[in-house]
Backbone as JSON Lines, residues from 0, in Angstrom:
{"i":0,"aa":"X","n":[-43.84,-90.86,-45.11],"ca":[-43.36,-89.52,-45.43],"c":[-42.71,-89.52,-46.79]}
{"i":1,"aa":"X","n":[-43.01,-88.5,-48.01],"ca":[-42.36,-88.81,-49.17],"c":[-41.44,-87.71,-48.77]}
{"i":2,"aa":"X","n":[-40.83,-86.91,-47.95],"ca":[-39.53,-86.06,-47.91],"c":[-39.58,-84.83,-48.77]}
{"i":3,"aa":"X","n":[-38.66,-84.61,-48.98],"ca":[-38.52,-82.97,-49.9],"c":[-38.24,-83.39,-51.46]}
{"i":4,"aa":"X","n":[-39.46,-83.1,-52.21],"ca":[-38.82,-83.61,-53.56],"c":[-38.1,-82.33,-54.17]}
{"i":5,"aa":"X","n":[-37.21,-82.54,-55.06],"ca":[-36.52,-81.7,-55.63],"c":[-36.05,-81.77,-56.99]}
{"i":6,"aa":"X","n":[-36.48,-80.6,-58.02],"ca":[-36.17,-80.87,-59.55],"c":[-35.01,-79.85,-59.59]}
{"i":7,"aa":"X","n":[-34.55,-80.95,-60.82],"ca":[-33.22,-80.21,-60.99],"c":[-33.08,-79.58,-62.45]}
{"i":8,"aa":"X","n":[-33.21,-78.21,-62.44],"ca":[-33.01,-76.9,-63.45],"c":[-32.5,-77.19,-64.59]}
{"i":9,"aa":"X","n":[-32.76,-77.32,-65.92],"ca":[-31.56,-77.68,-66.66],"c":[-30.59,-76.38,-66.8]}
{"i":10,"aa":"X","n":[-30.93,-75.43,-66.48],"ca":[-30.02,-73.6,-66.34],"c":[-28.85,-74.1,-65.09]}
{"i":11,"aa":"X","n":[-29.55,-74.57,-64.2],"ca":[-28.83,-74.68,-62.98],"c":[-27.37,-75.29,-63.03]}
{"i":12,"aa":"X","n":[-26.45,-74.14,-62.33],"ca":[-25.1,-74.44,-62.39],"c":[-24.67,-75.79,-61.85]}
{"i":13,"aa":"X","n":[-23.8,-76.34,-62.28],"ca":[-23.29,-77.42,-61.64],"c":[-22.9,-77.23,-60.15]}
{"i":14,"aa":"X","n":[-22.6,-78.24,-59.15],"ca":[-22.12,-78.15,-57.96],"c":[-20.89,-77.38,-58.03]}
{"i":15,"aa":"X","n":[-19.47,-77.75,-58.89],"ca":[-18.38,-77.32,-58.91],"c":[-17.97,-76.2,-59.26]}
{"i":16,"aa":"X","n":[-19.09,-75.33,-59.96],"ca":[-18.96,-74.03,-60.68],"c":[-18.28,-73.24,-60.09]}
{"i":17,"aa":"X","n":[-17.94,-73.28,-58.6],"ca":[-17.86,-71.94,-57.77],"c":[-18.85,-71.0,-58.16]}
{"i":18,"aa":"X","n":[-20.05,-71.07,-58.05],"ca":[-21.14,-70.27,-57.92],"c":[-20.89,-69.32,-58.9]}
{"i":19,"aa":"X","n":[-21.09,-69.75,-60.28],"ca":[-20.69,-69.0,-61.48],"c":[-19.62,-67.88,-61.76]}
{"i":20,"aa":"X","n":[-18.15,-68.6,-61.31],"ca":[-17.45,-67.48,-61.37],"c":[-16.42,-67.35,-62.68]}
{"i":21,"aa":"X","n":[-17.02,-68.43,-63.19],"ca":[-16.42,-68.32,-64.8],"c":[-17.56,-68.22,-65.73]}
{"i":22,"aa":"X","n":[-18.65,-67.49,-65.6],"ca":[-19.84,-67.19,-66.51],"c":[-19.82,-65.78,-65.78]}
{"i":23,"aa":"X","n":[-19.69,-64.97,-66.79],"ca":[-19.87,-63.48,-66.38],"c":[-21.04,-63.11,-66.15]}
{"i":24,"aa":"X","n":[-22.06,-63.42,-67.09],"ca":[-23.48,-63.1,-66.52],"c":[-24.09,-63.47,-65.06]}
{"i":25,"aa":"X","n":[-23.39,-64.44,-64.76],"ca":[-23.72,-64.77,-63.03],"c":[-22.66,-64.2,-61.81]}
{"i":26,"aa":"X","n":[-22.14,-63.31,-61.85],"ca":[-21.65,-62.03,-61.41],"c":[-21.83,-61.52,-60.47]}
{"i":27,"aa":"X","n":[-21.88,-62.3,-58.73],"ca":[-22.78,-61.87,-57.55],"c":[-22.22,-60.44,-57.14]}
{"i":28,"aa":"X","n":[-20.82,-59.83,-57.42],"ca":[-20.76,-58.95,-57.11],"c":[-21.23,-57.74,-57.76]}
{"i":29,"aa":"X","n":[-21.48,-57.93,-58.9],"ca":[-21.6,-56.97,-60.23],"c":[-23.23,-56.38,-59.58]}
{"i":30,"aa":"X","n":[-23.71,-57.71,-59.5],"ca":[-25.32,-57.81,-59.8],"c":[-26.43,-57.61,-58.56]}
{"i":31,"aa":"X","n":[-25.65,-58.23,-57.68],"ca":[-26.76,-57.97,-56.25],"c":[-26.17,-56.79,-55.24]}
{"i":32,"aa":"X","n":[-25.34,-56.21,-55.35],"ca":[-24.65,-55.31,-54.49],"c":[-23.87,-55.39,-53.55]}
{"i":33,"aa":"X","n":[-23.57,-56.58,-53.42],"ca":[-22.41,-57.29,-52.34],"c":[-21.55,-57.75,-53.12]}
{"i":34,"aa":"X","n":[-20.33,-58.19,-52.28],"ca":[-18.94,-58.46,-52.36],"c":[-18.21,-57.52,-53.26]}
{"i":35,"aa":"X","n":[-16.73,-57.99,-53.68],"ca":[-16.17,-57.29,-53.91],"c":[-16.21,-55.95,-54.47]}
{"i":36,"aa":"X","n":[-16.95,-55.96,-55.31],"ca":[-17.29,-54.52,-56.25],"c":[-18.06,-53.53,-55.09]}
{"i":37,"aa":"X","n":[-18.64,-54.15,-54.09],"ca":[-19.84,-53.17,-53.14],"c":[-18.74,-52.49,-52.59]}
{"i":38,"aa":"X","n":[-17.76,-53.36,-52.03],"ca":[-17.11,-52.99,-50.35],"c":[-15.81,-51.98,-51.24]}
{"i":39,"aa":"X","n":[-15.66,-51.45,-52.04],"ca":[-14.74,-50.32,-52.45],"c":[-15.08,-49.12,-52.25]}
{"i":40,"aa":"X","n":[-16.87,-49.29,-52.74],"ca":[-17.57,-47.62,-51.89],"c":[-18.33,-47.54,-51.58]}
{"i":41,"aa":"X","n":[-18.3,-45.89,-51.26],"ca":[-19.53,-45.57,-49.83],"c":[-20.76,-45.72,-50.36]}
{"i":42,"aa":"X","n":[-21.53,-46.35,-49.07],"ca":[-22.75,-46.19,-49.01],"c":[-23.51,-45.17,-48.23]}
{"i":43,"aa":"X","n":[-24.96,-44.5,-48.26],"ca":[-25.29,-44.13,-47.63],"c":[-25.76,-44.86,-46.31]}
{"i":44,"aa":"X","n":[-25.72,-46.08,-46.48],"ca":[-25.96,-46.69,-44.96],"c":[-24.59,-46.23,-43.92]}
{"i":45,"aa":"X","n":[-23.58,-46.66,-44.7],"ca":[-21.99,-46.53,-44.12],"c":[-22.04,-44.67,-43.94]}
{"i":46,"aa":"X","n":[-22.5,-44.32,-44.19],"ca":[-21.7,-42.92,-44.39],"c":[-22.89,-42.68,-43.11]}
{"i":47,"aa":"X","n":[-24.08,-42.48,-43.33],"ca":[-24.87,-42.62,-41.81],"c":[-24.87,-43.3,-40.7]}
{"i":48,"aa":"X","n":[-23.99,-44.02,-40.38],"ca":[-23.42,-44.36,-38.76],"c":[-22.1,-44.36,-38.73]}
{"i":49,"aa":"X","n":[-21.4,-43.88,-39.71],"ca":[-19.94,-42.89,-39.29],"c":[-20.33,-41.58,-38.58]}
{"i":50,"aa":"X","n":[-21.95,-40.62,-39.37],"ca":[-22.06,-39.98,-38.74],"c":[-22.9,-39.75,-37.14]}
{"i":51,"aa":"X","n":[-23.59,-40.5,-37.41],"ca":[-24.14,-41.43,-35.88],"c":[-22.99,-41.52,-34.92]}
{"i":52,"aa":"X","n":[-22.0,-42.08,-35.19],"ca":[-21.3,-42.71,-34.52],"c":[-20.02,-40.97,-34.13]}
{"i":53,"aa":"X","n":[-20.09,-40.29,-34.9],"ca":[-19.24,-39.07,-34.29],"c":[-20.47,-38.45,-33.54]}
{"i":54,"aa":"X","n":[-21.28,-38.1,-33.92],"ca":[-22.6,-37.61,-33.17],"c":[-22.44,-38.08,-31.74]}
{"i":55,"aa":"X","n":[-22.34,-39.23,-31.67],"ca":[-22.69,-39.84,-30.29],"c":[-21.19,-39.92,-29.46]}
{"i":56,"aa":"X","n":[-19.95,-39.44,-29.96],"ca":[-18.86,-38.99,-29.35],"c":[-19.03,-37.74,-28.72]}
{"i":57,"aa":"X","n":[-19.48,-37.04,-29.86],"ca":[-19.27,-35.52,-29.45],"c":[-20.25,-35.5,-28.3]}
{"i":58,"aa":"X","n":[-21.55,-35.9,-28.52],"ca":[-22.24,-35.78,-27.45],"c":[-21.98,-36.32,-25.92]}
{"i":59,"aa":"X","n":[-21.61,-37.48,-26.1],"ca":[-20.83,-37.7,-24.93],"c":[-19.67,-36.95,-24.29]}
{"i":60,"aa":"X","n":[-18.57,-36.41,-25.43],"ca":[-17.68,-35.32,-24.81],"c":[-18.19,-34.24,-24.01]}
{"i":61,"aa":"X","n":[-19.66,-33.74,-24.62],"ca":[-20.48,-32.51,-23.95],"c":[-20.72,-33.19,-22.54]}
{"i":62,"aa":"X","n":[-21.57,-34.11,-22.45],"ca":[-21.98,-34.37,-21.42],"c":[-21.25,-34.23,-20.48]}
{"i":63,"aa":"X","n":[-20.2,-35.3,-20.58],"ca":[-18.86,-35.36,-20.2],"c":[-18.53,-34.54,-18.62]}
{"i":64,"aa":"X","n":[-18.36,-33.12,-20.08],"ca":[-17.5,-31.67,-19.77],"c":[-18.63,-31.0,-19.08]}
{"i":65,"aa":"X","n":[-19.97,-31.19,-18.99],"ca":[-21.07,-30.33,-18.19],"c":[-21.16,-31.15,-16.75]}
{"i":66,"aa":"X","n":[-20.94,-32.51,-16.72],"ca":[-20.65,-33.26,-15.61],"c":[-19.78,-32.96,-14.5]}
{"i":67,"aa":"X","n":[-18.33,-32.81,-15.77],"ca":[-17.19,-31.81,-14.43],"c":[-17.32,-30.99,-14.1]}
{"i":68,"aa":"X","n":[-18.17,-30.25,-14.67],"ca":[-18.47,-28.65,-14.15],"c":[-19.1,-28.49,-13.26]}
{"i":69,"aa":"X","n":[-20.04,-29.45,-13.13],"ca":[-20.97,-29.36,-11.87],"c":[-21.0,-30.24,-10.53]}
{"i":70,"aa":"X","n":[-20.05,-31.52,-10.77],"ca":[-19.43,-32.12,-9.91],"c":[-17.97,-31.28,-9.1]}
């Protein structure tokens, strides 16, 4: 078995870099849409199962209240 060979980048950050957090151009929050910079605002994913999620209160309150009525 020759195993997993693997070349190593001369771009490629060192192990210790903390995943480029002293090179601004490598910027995971800036650049891919996660972490810190994402989670300050809304998304339309977030903002559509806040409203999902009252939707499916209220509807349950209805049910609810048509349940006692007829029990």
């Amino acid at each position: 078995m020759d195993g997993i060979r693997r070349t190593v980048r001369p771009s490629a950050a060192p192990a210790n870099s903390r995943l480029g957090a002293l090179t601004p151009e490598a910027s995971v929050s800036m650049t891919s849409g996660r972490g810190a910079a994402a989670t300050k605002s809304w998304t339309p994913t977030v903002a559509n199962l806040l409203v999902l999620v009252v939707v499916e209160v209220v509807a349950f309150a209805a049910l609810r209240m048509v349940i006692n009525k007829i029990v």
